[in-house]
mmCIF file of the N, C-alpha and C atoms, coordinates in Angstrom:
data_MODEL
# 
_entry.id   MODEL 
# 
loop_
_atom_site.group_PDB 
_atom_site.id 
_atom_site.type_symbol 
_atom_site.label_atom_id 
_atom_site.label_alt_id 
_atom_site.label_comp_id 
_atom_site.label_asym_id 
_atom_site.label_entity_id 
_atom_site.label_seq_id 
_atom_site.pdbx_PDB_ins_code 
_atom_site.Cartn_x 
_atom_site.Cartn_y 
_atom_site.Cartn_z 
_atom_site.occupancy 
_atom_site.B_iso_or_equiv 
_atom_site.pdbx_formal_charge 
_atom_site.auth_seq_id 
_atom_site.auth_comp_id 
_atom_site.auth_asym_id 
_atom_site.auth_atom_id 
_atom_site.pdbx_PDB_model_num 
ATOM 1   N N  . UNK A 1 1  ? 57.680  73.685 61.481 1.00 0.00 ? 1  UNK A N  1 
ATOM 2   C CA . UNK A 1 1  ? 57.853  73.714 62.933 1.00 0.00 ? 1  UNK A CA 1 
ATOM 3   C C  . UNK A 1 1  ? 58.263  72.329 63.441 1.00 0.00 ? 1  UNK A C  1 
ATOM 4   N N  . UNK A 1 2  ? 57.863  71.192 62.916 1.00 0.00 ? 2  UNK A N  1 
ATOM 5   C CA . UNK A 1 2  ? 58.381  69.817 63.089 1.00 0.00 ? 2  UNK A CA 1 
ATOM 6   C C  . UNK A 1 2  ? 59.446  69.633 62.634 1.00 0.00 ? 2  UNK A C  1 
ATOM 7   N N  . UNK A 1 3  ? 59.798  70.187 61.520 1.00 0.00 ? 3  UNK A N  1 
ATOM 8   C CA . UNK A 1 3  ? 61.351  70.067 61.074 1.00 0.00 ? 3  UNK A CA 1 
ATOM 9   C C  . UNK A 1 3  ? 62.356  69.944 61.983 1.00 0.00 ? 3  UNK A C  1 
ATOM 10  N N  . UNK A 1 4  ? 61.772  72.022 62.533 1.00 0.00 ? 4  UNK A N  1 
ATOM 11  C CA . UNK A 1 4  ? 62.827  72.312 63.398 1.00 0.00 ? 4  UNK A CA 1 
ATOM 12  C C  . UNK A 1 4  ? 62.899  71.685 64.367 1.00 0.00 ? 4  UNK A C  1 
ATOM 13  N N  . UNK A 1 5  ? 61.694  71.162 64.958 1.00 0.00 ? 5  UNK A N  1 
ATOM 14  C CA . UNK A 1 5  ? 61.835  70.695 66.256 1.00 0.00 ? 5  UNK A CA 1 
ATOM 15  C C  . UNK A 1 5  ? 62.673  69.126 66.259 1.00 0.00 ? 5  UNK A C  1 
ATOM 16  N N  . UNK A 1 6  ? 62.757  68.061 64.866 1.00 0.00 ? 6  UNK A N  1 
ATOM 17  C CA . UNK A 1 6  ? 63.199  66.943 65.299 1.00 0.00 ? 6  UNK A CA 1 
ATOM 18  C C  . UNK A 1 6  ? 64.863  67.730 64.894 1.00 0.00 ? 6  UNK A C  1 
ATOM 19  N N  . UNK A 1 7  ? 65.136  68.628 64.343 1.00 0.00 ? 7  UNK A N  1 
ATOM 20  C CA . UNK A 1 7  ? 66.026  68.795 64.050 1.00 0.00 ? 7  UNK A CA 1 
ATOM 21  C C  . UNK A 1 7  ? 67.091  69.313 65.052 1.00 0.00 ? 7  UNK A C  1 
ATOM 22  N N  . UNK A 1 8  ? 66.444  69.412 66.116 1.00 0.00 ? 8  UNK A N  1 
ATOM 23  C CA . UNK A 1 8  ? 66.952  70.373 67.415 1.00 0.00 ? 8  UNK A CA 1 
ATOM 24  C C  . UNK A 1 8  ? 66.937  68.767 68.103 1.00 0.00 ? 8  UNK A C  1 
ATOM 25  N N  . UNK A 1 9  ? 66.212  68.375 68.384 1.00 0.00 ? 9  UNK A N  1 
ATOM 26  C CA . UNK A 1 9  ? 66.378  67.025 69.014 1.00 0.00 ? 9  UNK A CA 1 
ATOM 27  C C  . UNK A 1 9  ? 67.474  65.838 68.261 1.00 0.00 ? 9  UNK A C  1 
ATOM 28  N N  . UNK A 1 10 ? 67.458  66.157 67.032 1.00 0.00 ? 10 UNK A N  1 
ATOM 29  C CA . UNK A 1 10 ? 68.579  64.977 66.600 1.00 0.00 ? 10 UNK A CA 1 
ATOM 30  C C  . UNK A 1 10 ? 70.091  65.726 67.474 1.00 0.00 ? 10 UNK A C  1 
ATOM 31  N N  . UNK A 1 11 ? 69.943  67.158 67.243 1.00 0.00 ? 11 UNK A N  1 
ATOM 32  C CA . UNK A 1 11 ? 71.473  67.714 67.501 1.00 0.00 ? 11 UNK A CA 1 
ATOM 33  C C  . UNK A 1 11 ? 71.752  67.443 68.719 1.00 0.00 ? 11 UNK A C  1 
ATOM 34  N N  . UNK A 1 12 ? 71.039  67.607 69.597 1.00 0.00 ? 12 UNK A N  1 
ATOM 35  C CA . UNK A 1 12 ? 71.078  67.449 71.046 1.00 0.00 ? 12 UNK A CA 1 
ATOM 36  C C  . UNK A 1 12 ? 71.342  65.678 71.548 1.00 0.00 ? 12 UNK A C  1 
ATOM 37  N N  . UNK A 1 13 ? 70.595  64.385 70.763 1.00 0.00 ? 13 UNK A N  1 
ATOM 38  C CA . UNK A 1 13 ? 70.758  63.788 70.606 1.00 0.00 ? 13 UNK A CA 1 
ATOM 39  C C  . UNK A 1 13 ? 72.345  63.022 70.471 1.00 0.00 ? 13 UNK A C  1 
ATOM 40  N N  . UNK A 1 14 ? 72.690  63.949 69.031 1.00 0.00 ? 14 UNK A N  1 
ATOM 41  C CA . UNK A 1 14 ? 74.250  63.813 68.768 1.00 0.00 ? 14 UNK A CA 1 
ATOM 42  C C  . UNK A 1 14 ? 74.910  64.280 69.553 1.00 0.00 ? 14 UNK A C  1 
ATOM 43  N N  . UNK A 1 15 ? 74.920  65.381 69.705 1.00 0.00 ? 15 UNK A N  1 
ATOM 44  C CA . UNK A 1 15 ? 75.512  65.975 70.961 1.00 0.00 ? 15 UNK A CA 1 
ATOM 45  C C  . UNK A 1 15 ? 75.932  65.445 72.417 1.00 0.00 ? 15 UNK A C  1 
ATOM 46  N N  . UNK A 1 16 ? 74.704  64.633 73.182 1.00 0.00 ? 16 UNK A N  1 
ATOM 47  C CA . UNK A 1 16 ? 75.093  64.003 73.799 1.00 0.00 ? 16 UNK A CA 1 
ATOM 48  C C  . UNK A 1 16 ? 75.708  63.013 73.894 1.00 0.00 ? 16 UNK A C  1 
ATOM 49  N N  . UNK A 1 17 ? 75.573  62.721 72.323 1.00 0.00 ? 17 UNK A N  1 
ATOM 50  C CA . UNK A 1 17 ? 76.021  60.841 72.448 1.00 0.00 ? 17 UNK A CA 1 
ATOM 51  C C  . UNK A 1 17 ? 77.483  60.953 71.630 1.00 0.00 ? 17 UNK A C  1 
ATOM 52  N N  . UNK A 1 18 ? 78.053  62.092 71.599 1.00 0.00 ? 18 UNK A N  1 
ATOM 53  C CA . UNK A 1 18 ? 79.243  62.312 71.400 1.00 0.00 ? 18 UNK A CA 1 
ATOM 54  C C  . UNK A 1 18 ? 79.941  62.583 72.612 1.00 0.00 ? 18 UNK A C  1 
ATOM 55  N N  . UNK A 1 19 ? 79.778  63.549 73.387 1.00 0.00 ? 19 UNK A N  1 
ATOM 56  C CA . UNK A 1 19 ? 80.210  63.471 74.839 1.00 0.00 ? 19 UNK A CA 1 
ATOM 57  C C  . UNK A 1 19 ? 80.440  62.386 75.701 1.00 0.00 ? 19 UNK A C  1 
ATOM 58  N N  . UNK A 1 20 ? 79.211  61.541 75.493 1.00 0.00 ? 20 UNK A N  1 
ATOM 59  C CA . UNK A 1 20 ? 78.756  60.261 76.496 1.00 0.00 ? 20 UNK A CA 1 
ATOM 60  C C  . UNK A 1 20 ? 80.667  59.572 75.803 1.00 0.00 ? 20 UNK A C  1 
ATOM 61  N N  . UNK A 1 21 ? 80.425  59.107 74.436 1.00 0.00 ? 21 UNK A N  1 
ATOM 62  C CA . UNK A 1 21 ? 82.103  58.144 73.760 1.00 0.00 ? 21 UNK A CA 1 
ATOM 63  C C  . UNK A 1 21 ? 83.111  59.123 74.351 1.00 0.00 ? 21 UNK A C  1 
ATOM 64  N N  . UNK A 1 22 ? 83.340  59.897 74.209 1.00 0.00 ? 22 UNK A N  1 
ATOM 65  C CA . UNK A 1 22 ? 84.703  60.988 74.470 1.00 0.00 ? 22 UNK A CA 1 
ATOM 66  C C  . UNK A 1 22 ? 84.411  60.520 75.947 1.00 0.00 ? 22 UNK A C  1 
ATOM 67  N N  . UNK A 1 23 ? 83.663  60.760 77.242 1.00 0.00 ? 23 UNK A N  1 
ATOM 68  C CA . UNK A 1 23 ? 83.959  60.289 77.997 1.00 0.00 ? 23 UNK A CA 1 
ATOM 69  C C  . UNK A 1 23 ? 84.516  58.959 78.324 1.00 0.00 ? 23 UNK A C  1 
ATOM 70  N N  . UNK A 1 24 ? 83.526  58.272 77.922 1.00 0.00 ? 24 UNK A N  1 
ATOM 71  C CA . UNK A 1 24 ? 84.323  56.597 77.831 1.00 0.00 ? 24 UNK A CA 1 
ATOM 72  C C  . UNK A 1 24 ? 85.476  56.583 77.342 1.00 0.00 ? 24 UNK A C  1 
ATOM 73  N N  . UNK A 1 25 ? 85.785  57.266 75.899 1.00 0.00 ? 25 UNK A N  1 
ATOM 74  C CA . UNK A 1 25 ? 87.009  56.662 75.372 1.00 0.00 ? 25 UNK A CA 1 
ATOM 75  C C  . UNK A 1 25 ? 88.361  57.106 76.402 1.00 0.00 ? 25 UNK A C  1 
ATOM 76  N N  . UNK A 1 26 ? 87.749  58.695 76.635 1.00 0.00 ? 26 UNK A N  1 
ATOM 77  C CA . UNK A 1 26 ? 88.921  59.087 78.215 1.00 0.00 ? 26 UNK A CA 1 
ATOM 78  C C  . UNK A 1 26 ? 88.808  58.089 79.231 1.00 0.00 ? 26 UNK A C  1 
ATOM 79  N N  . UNK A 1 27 ? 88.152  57.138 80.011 1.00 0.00 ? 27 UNK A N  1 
ATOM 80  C CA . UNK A 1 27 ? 88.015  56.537 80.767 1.00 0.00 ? 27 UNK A CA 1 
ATOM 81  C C  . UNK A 1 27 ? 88.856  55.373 80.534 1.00 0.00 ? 27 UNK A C  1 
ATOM 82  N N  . UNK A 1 28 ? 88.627  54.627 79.594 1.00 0.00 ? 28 UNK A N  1 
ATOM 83  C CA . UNK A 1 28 ? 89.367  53.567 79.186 1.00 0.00 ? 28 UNK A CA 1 
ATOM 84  C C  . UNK A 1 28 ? 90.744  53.677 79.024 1.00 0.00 ? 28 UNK A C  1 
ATOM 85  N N  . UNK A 1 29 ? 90.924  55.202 78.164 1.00 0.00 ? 29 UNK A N  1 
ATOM 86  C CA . UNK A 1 29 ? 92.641  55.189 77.737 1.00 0.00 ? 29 UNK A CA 1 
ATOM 87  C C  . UNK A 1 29 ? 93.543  55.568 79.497 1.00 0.00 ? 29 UNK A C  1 
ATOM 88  N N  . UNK A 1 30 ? 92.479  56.197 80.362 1.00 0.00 ? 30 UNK A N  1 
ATOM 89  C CA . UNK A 1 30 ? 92.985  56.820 81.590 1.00 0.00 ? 30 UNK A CA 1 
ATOM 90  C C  . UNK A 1 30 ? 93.657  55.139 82.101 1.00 0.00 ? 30 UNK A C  1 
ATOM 91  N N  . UNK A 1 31 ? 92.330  53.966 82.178 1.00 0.00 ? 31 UNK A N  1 
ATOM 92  C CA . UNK A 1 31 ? 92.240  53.081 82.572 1.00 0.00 ? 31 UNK A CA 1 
ATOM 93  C C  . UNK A 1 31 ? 93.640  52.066 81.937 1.00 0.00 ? 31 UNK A C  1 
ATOM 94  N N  . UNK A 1 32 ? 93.556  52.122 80.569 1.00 0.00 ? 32 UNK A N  1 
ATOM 95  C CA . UNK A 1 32 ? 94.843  51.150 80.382 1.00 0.00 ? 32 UNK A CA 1 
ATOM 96  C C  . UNK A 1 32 ? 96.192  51.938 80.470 1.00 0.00 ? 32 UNK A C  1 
ATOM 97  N N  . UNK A 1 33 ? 96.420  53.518 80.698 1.00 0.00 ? 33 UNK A N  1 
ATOM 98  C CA . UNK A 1 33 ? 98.050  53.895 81.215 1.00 0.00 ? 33 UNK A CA 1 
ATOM 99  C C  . UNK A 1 33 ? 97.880  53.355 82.513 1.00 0.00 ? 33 UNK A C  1 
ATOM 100 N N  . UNK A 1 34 ? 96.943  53.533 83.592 1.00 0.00 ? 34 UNK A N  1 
ATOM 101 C CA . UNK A 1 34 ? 97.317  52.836 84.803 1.00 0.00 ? 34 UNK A CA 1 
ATOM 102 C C  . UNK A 1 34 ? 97.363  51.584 85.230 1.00 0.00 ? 34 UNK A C  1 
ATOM 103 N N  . UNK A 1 35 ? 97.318  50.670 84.205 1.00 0.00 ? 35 UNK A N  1 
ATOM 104 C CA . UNK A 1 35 ? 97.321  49.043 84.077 1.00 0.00 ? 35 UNK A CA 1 
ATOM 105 C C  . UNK A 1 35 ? 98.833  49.076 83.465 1.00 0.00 ? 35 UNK A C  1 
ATOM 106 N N  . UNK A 1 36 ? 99.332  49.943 82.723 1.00 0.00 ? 36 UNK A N  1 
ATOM 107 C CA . UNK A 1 36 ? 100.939 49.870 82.258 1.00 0.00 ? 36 UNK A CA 1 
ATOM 108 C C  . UNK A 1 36 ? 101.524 50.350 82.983 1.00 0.00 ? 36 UNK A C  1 
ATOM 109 N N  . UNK A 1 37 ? 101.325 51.086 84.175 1.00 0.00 ? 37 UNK A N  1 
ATOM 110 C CA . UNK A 1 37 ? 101.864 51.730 84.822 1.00 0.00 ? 37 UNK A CA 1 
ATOM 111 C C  . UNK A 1 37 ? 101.720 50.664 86.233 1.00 0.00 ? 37 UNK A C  1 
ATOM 112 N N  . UNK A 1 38 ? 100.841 50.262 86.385 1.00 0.00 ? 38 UNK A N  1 
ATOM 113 C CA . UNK A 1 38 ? 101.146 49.140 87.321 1.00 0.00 ? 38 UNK A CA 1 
ATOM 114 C C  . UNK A 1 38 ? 102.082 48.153 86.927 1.00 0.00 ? 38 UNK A C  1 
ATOM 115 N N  . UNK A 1 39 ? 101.592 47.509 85.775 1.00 0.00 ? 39 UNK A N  1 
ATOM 116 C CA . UNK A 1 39 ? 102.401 46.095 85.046 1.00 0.00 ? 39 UNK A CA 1 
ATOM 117 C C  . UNK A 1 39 ? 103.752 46.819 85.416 1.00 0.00 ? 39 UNK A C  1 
ATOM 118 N N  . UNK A 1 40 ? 104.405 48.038 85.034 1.00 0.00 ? 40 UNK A N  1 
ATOM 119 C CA . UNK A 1 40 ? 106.062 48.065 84.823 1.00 0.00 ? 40 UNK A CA 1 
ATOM 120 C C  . UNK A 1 40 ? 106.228 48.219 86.776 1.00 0.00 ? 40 UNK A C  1 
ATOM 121 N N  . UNK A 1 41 ? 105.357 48.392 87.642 1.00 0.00 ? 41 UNK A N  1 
ATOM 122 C CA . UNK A 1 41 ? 106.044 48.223 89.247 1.00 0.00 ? 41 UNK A CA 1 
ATOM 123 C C  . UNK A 1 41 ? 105.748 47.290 89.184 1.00 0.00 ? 41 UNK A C  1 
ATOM 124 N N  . UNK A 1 42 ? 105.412 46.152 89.419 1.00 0.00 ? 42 UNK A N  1 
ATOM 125 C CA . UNK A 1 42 ? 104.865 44.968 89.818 1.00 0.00 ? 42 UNK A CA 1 
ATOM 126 C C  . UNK A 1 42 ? 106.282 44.479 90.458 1.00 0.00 ? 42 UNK A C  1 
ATOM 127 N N  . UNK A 1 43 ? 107.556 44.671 89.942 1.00 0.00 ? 43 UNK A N  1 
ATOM 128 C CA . UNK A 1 43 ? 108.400 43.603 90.659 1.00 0.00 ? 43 UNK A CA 1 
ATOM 129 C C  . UNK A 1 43 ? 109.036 44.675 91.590 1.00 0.00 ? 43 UNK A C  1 
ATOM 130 N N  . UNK A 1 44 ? 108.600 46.032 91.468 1.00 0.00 ? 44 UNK A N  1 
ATOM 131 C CA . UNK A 1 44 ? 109.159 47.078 92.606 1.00 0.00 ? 44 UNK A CA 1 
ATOM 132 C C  . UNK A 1 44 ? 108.077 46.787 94.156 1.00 0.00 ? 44 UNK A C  1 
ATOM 133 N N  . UNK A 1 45 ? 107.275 46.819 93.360 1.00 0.00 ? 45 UNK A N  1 
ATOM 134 C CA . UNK A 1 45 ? 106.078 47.258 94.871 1.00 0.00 ? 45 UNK A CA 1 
ATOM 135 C C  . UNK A 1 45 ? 105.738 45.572 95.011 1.00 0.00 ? 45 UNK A C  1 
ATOM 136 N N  . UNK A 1 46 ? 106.168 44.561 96.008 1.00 0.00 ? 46 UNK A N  1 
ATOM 137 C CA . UNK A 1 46 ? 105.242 43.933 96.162 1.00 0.00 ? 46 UNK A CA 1 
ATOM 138 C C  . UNK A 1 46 ? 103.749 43.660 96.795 1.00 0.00 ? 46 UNK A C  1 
ATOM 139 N N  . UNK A 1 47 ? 103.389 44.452 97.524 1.00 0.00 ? 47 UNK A N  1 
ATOM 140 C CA . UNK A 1 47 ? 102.445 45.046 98.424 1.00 0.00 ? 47 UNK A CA 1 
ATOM 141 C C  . UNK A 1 47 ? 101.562 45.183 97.128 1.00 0.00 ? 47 UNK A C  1 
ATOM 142 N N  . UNK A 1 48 ? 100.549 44.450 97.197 1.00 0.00 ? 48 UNK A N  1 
ATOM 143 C CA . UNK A 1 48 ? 99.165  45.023 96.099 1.00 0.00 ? 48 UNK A CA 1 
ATOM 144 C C  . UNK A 1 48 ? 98.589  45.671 96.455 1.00 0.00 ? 48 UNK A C  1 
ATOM 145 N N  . UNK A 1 49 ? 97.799  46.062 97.832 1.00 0.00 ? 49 UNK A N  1 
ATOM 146 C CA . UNK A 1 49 ? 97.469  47.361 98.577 1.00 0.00 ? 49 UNK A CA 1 
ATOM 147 C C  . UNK A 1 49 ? 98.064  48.768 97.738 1.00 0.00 ? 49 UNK A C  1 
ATOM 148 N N  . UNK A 1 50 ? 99.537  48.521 98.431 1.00 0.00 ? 50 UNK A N  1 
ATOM 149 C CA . UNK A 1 50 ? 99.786  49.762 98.279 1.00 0.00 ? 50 UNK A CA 1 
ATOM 150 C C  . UNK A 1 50 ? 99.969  49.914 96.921 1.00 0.00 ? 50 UNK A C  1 
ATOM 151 N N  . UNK A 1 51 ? 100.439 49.210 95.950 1.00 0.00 ? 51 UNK A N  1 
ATOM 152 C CA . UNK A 1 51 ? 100.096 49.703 95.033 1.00 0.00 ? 51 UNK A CA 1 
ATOM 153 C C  . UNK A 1 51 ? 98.905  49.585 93.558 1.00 0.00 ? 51 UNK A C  1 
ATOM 154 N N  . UNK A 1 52 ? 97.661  49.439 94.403 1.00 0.00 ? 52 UNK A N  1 
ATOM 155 C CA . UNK A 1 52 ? 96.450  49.400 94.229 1.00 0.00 ? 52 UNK A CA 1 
ATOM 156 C C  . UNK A 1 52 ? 96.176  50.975 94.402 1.00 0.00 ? 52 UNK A C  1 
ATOM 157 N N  . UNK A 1 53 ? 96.303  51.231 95.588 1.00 0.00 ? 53 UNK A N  1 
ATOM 158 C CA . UNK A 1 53 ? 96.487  52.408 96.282 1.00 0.00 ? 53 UNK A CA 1 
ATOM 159 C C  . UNK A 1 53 ? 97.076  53.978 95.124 1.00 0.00 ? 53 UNK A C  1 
ATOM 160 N N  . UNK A 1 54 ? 98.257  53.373 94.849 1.00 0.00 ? 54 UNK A N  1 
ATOM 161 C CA . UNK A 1 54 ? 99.185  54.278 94.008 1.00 0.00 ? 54 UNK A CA 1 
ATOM 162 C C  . UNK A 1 54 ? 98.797  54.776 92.250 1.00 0.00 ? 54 UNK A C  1 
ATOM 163 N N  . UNK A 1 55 ? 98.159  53.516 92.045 1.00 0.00 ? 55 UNK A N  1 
ATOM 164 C CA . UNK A 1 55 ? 97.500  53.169 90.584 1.00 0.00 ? 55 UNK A CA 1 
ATOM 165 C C  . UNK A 1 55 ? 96.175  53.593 90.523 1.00 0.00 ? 55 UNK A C  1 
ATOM 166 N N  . UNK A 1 56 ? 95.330  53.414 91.655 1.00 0.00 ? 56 UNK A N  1 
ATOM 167 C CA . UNK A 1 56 ? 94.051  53.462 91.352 1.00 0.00 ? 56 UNK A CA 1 
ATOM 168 C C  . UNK A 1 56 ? 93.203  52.807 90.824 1.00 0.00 ? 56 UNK A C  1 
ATOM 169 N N  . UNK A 1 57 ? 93.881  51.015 90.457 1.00 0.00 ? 57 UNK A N  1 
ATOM 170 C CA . UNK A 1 57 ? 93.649  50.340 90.254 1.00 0.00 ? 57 UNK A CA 1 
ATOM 171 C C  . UNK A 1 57 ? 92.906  48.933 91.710 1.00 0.00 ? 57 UNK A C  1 
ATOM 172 N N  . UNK A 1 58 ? 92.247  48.288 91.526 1.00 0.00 ? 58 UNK A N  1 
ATOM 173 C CA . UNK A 1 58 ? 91.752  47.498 92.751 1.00 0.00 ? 58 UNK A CA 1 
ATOM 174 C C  . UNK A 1 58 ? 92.549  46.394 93.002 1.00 0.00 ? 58 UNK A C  1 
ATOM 175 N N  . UNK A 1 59 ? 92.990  45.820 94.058 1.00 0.00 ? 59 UNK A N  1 
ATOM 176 C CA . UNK A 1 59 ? 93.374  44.571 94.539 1.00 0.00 ? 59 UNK A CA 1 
ATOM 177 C C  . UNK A 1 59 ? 93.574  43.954 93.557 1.00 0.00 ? 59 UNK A C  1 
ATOM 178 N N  . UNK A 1 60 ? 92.458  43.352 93.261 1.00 0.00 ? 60 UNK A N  1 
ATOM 179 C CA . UNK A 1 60 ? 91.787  41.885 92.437 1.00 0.00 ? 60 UNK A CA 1 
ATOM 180 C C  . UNK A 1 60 ? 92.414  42.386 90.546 1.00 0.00 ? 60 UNK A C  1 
ATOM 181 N N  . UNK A 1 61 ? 92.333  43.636 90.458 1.00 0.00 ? 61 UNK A N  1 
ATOM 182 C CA . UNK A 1 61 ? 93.213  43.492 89.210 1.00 0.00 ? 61 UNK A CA 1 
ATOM 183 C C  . UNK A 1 61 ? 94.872  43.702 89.600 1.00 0.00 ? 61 UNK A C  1 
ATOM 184 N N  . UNK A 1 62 ? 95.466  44.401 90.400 1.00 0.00 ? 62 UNK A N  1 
ATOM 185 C CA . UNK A 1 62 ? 96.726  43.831 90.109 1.00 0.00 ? 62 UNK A CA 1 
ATOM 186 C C  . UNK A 1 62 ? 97.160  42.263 90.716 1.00 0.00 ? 62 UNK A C  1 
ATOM 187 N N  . UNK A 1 63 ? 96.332  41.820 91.385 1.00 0.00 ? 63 UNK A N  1 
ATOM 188 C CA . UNK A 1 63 ? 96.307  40.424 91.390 1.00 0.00 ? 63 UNK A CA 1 
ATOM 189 C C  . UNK A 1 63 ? 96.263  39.527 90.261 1.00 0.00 ? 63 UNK A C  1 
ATOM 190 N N  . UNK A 1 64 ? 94.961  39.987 89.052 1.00 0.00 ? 64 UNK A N  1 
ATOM 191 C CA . UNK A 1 64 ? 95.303  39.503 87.815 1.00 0.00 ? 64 UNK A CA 1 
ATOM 192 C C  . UNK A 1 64 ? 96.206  39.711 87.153 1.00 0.00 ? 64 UNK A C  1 
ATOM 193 N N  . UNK A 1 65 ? 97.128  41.222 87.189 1.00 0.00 ? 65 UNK A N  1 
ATOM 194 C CA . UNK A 1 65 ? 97.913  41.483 86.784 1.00 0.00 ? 65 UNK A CA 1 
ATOM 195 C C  . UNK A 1 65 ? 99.365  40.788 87.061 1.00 0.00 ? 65 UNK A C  1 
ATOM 196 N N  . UNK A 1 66 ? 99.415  40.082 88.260 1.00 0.00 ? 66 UNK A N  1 
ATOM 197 C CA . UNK A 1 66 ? 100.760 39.530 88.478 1.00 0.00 ? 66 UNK A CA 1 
ATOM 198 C C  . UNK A 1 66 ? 100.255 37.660 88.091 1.00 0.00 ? 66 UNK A C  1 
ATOM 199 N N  . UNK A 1 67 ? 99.320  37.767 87.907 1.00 0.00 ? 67 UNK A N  1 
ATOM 200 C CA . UNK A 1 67 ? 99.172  36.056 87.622 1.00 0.00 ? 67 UNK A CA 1 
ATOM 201 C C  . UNK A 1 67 ? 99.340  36.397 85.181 1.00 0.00 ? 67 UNK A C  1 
ATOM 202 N N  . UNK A 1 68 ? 99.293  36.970 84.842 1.00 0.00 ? 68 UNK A N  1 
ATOM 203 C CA . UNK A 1 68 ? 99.067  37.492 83.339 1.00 0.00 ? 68 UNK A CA 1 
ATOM 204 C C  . UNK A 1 68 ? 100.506 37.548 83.453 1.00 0.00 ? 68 UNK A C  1 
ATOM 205 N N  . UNK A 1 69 ? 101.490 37.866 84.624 1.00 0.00 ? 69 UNK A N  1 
ATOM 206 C CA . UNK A 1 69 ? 102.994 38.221 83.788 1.00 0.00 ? 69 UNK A CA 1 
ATOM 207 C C  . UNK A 1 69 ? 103.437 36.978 84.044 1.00 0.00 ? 69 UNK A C  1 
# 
């Protein structure tokens, strides 16, 4: 009965903590197409607003982003 029971808890365990990376790793890869996707407007849009706005990215990084090119 302990078996089963840590054995149900490891799965659930794994389980979550496989979901939890697959989320992150989606988060991050979401996160660096819209950092390439900013970097290639940067000399279209000068407005960082708006295209903060467009990216979904904040101010303060395409701000880093035009001081990095």
């Amino acid at each position: 009965d302990v078996d089963l029971k840590q054995t149900r808890f490891y799965q659930e365990v794994f389980t979550e903590g496989k979901q939890e990376g697959f989320e992150e790793g989606h988060e991050e890869g979401d996160k660096s197409a819209r950092l390439r996707i900013a970097h290639s407007l940067l000399d279209i849009i000068q407005d960082d607003r708006v295209l903060a706005q467009h990216t979904g990215l904040t101010e303060l990084e395409i701000q880093q982003l035009r001081k990095e090119k």
